[in-house]
Structures are given as C-alpha cells and as structure tokens.
SELOZA-89670 format. One record per residue (C-alpha): residue number from 1; residue in three letters; x, y, z. Coordinates in Angstrom, 2 decimals, decimal comma, always signed. Each point is the difference from the previous one (the first is absolute). Example, Ala and Ser with C-alpha at 12.3 -4.5 7.8 and 13.67 -1.06 7.14 Angstrom:
<sites>
[site 1; ala; [+12,30; -4,50; +7,80]] [site 2; ser; [+1,37; +3,44; -0,66]] 
</sites>
This chain:
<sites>
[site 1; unk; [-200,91; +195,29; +150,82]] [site 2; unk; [+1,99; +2,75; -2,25]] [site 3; unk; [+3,62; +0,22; +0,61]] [site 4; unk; [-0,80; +3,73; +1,18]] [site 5; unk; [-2,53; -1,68; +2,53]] [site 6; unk; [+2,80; -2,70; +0,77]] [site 7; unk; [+2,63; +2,88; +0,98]] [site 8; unk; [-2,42; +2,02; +1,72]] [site 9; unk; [-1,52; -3,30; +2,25]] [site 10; unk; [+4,07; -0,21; +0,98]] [site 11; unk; [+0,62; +3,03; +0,29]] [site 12; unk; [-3,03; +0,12; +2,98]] [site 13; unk; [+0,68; -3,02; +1,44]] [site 14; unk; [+2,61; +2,03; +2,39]] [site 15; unk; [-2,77; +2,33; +1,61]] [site 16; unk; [-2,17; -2,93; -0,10]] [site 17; unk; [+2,96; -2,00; +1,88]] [site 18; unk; [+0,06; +2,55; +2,36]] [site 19; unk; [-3,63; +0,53; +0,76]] [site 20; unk; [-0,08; -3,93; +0,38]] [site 21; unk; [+2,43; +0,14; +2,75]] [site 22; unk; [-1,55; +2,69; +1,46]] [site 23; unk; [-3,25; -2,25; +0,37]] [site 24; unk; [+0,93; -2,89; +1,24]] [site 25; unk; [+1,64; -0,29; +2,99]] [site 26; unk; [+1,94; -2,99; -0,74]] [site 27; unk; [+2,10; +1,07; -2,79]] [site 28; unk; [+0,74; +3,45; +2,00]] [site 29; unk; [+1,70; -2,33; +2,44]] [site 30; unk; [+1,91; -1,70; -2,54]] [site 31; unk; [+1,22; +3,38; -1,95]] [site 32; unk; [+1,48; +1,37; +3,16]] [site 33; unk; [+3,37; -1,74; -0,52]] [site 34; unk; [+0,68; +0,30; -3,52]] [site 35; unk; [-0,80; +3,75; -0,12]] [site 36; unk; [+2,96; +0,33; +2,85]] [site 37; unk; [+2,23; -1,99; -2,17]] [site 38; unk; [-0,68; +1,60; -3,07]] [site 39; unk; [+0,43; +3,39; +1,66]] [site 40; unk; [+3,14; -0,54; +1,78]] [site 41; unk; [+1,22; -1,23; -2,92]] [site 42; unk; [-0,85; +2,50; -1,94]] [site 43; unk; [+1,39; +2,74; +2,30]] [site 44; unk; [+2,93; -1,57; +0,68]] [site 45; unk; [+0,96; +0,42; -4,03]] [site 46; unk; [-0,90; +3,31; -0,34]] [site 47; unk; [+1,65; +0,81; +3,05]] [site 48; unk; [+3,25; -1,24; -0,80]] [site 49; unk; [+0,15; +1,37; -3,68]] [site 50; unk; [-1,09; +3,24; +2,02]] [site 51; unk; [+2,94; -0,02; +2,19]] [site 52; unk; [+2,92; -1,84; -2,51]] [site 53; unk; [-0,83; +1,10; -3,18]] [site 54; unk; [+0,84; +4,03; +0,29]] [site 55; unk; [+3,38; -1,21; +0,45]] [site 56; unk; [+0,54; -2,16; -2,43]] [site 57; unk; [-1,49; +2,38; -2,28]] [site 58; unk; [+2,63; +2,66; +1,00]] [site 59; unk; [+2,37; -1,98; -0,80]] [site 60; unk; [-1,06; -1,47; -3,33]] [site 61; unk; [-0,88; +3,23; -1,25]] [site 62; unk; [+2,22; +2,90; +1,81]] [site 63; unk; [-2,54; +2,81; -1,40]] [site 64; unk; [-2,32; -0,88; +2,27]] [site 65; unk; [+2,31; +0,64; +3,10]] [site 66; unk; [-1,45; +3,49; +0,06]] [site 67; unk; [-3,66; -1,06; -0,88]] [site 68; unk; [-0,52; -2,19; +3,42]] [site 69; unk; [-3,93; +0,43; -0,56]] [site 70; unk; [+0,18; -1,09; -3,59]] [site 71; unk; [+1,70; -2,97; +1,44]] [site 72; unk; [-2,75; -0,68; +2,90]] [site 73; unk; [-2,57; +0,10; -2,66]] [site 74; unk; [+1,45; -2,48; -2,02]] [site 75; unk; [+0,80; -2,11; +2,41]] [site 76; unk; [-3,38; -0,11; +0,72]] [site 77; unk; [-1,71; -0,53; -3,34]] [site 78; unk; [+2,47; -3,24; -0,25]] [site 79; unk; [-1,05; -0,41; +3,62]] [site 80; unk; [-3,59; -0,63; -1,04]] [site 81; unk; [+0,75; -2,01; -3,09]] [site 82; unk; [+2,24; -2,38; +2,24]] [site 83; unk; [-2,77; +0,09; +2,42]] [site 84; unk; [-2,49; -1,34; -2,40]] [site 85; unk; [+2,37; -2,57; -1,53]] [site 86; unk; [+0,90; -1,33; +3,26]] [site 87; unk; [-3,65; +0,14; +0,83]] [site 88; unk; [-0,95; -2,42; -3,21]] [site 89; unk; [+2,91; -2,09; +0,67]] [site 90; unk; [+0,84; +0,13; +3,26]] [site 91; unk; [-3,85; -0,13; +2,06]] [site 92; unk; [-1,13; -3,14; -1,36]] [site 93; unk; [+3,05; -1,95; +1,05]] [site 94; unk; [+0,11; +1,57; +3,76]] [site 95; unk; [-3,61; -0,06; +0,43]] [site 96; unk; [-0,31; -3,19; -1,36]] [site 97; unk; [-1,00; -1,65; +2,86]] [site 98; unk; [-3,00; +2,48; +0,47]] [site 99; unk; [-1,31; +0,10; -3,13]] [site 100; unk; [-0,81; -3,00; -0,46]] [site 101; unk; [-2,90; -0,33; +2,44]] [site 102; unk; [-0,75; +3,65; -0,69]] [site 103; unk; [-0,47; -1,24; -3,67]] [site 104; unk; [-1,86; -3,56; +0,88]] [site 105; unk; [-2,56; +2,54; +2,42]] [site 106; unk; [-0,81; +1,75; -3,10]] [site 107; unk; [-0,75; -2,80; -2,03]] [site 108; unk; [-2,03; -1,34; +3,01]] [site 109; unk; [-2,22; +3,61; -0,03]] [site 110; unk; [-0,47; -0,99; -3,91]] [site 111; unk; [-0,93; -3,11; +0,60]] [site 112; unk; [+3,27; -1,49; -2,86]] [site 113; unk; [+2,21; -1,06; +2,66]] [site 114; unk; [+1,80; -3,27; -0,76]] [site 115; unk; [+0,19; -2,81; +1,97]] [site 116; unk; [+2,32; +0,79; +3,16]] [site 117; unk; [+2,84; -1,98; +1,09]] [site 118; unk; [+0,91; -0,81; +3,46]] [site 119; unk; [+2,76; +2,20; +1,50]] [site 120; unk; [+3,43; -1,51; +0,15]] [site 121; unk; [+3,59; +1,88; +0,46]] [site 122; unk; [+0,92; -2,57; -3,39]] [site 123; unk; [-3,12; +1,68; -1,91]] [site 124; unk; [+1,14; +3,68; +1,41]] [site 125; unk; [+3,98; -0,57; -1,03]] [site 126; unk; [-1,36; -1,11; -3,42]] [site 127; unk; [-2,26; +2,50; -0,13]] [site 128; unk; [+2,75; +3,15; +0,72]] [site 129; unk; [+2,57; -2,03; -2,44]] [site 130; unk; [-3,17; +0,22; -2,63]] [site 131; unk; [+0,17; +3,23; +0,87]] [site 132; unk; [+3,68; +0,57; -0,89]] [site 133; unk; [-0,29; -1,39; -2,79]] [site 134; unk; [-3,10; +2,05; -1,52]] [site 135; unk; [+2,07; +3,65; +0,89]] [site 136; unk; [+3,62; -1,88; -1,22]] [site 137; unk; [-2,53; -0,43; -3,63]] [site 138; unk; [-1,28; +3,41; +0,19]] [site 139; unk; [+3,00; +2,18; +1,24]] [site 140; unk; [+1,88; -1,98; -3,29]] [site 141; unk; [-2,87; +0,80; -2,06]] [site 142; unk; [-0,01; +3,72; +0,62]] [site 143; unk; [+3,58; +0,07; -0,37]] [site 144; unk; [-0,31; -1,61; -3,65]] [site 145; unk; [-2,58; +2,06; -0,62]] [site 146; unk; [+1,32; +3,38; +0,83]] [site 147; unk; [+3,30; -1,03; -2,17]] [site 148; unk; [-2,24; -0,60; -2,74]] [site 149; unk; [-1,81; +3,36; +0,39]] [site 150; unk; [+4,06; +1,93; -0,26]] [site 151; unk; [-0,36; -1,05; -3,63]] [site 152; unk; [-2,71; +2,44; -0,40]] [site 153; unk; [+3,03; +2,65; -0,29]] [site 154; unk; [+1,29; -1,55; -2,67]] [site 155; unk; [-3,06; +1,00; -2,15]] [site 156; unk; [-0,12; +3,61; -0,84]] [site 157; unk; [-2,84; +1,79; +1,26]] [site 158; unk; [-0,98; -3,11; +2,24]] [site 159; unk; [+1,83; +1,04; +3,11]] [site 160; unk; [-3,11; +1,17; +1,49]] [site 161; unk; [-1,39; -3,83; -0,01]] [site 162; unk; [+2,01; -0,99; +2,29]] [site 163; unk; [-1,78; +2,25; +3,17]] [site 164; unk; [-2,88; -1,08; -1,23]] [site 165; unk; [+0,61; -3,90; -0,38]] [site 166; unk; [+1,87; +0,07; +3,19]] [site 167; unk; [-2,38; +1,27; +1,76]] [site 168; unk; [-2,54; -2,50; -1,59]] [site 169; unk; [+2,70; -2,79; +1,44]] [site 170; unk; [-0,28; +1,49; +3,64]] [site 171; unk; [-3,58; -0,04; -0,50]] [site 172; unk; [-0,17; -4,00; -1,22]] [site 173; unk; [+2,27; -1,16; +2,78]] [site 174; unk; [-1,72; +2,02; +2,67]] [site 175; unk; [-3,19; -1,62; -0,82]] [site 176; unk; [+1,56; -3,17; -0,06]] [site 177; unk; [+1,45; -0,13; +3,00]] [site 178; unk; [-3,76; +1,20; +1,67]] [site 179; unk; [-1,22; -2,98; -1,65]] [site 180; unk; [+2,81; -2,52; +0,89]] [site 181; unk; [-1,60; -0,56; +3,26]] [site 182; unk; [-3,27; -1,12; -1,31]] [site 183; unk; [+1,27; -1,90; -3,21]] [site 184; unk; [+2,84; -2,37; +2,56]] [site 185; unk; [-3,19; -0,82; +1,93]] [site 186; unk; [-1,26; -1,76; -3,23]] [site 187; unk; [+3,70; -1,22; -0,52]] [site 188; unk; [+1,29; +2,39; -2,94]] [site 189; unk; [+3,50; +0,99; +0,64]] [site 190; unk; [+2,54; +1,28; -2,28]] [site 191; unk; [-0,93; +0,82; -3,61]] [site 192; unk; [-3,58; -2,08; +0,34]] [site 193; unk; [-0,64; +3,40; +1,71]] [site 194; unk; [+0,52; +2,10; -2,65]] [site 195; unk; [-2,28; -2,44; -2,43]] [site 196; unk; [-2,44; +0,58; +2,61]] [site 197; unk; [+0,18; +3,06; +0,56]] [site 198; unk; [+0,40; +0,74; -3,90]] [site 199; unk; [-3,34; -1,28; -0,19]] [site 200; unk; [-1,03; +2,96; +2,13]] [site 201; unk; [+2,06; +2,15; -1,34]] [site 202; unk; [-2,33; +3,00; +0,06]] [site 203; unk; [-0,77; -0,22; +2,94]] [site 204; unk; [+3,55; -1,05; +0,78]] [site 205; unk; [+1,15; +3,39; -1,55]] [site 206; unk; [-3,09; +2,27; +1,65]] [site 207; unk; [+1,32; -1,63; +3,59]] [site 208; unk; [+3,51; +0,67; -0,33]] [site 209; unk; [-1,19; +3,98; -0,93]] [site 210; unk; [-2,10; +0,22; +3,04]] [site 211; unk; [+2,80; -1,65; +2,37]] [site 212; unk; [+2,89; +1,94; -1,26]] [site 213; unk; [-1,79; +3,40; +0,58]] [site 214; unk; [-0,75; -0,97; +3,01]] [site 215; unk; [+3,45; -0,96; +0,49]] [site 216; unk; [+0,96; +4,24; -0,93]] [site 217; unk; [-2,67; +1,55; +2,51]] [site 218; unk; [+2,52; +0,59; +3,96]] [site 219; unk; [-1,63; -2,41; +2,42]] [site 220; unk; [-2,28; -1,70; -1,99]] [site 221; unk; [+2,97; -2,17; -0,61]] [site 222; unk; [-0,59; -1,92; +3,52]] [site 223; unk; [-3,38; -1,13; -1,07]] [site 224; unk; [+0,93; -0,70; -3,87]] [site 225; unk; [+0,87; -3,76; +0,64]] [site 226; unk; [-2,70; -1,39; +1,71]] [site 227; unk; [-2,50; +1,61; -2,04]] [site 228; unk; [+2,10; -0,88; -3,22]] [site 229; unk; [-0,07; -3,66; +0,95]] [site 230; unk; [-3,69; +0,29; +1,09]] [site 231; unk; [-0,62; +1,75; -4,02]] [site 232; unk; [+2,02; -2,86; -1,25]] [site 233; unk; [-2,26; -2,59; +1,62]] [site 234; unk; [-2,62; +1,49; -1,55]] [site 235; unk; [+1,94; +0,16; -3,53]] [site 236; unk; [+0,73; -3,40; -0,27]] [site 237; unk; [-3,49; -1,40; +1,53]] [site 238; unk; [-2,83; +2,25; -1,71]] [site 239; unk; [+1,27; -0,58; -3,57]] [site 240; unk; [+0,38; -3,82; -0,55]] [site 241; unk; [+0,43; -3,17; +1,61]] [site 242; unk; [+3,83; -0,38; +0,56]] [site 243; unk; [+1,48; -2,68; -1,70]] [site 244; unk; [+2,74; -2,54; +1,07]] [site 245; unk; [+3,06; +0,43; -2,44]] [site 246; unk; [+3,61; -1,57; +0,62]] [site 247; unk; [+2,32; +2,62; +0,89]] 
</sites>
C-alpha cells in the first residue's frame, strides 16, 4: 500500500472504530467507562483554565484588565490545547485499567488477540506501573521535542516551522498513546513503541489527525477515547504482525 493509502487507512480507522463499537454489543459495554473518564477529564481542564486563567491573565498583562472577553477567549483557546494534552497524557494512565480489555475485545473481533493472561492484582499493579512508565517516556519526549522545535526561531524565515512541526508532535504522540493500549498487550512499552509504531508511521500519523480533530469538535470529546483506542487496535493489528522487542 502507498504511503497516501497508509495515512488515509489511519486516518479511517477512527469512524471505523466507532462503527465497530456501535456493532457489537460487547465492546459498547466496555467503552462506557473510558468515555466518562476521558470526558471528565477533559472538562475538568478546560474548566479550570476557564475559570483561573482570566485572572492570571489580568495580571500578567494589565491591558487586558479592560478587555475581560479578550481574556475569556484566550483562556479558552489554552483551555482546549490543555484539554487535548491532558487528554494524550493524562487518559491512558487513568483509564488504564479499562483499556486494556477494551483493547484485548478488539483484537478478539479481529481475530489477532494474543494469548490472555489470568487476572491477578500483581499483573494489574504491573500493568498501571507499565503504564506510568510509557506516559513518564512520552510526556519527556514531547518536552524534548518541543525545546528542539524553539530553535526554529533562531533561523530566519523558519519561525513558521515551528506551528507546523508542533503540531505534527501533538499529532505523533496522540496516535501513540491510541495505540499504547494495543502494542502493551503484545508487551511493547517505552520506546519499543515508537519502533513499532514507526513502522506504521503513516498510518500512525493519519490516526493521530483523525483523533485530534475529534479531540476540537464540543462533546465529541466524551466519545474520543474509546473510539481512539478501538482505531488504535485496529492500527497496530491490520498492518503487521507485532513483534516482541526489549524495551
């Protein structure tokens, strides 16, 4: 398949995510939890830069004292941003412990689930400090990343780059954290991920597109993370066999 046929096939794996959940009963029953978490979460950030930021914006910059509207809206725009970071960081760690069989379902409707292990509160504390450990990698990642992308000022003329890269960054780590899920079931964690996933990576890139629209539409961000995780599934399983790396 053509890289344009790559980014497109991961780009649709979110409304084919969600029509799969819509069909089968068992995975609806599964998404319910994780689409409360995600939301609340998700609300809860944009709620509080809603409320907290005006002020502090008042106060950092005076002039806007008599703009208080000005202030609202950009307290909201950083609202949403914070909202989506703390949706690709944040969901997968909380929800952790329900996307996990959400995920293994999926593979189960493909017919590429792995072999399951029996349930044990040893195999769930190792799975959550997996999980820790995959966002700790990430979030320090992103950070690294975005402190390379300031050196695009430094260039004359390239200062536009660095919307464009960061976005592409947002993008990347959105997707990955949709396919986390899938990819610890087959025991990737940390940067054996991103080889993965880099393997993927147009399809990588088309997912993390589709998921952080999604993630900009009001409401649709209480349904993004179940169907995310269900597009990630598919991601990770329709492309290759996953293969066993040390992380």
């Amino acid at each position: 398949m053509s890289a344009l046929g790559e980014l497109w096939s991961g780009f649709t794996a979110v409304p084919r995510g969600a029509g799969l959940i819509l069909r089968r009963p068992e995975l609806r029953r599964l998404a319910a939890l994780p689409a409360v978490v995600s939301g609340v979460l998700f609300v809860a950030v944009v709620g509080l830069c809603w409320w907290l930021l005006p002020g502090l914006l008042e106060r950092w910059w005076p002039g806007l004292a008599g703009g208080h509207f000005l202030a609202r809206l950009l307290a909201a725009v950083a609202g949403v941003a914070a909202g989506v970071l703390a949706f690709v960081f944040g969901s997968g760690l909380v929800a952790q412990p329900f996307l996990d069989p959400l995920a293994g379902a999926t593979e189960q409707v493909l017919g590429a689930a792995p072999a399951a292990e029996r349930f044990s509160a040893r195999a769930m504390l190792r799975e959550l400090a997996l999980a820790g450990w995959d966002v700790a990698f990430d979030l320090t990642a992103f950070v690294a990343l975005q402190v390379l992308l300031l050196a695009t000022w430094l260039v004359p003329g390239a200062g536009w780059l660095h919307p464009v890269l960061g976005w592409l960054v947002t993008v990347w780590l959105a997707a990955m954290e949709m396919a986390t899920p899938a990819l610890a079931r087959h025991g990737l964690h940390g940067p054996a991920r991103w080889r993965a996933l880099g393997r993927r990576r147009w399809r990588g890139l088309g997912l993390g597109v589709a998921v952080t629209l999604l993630l900009l539409v009001p409401l649709l961000q209480l349904l993004t993370l179940p169907v995310a995780v269900v597009a990630g599934t598919l991601v990770v399983c329709e492309a290759e066999p996953v293969r066993q790396e040390t992380t």
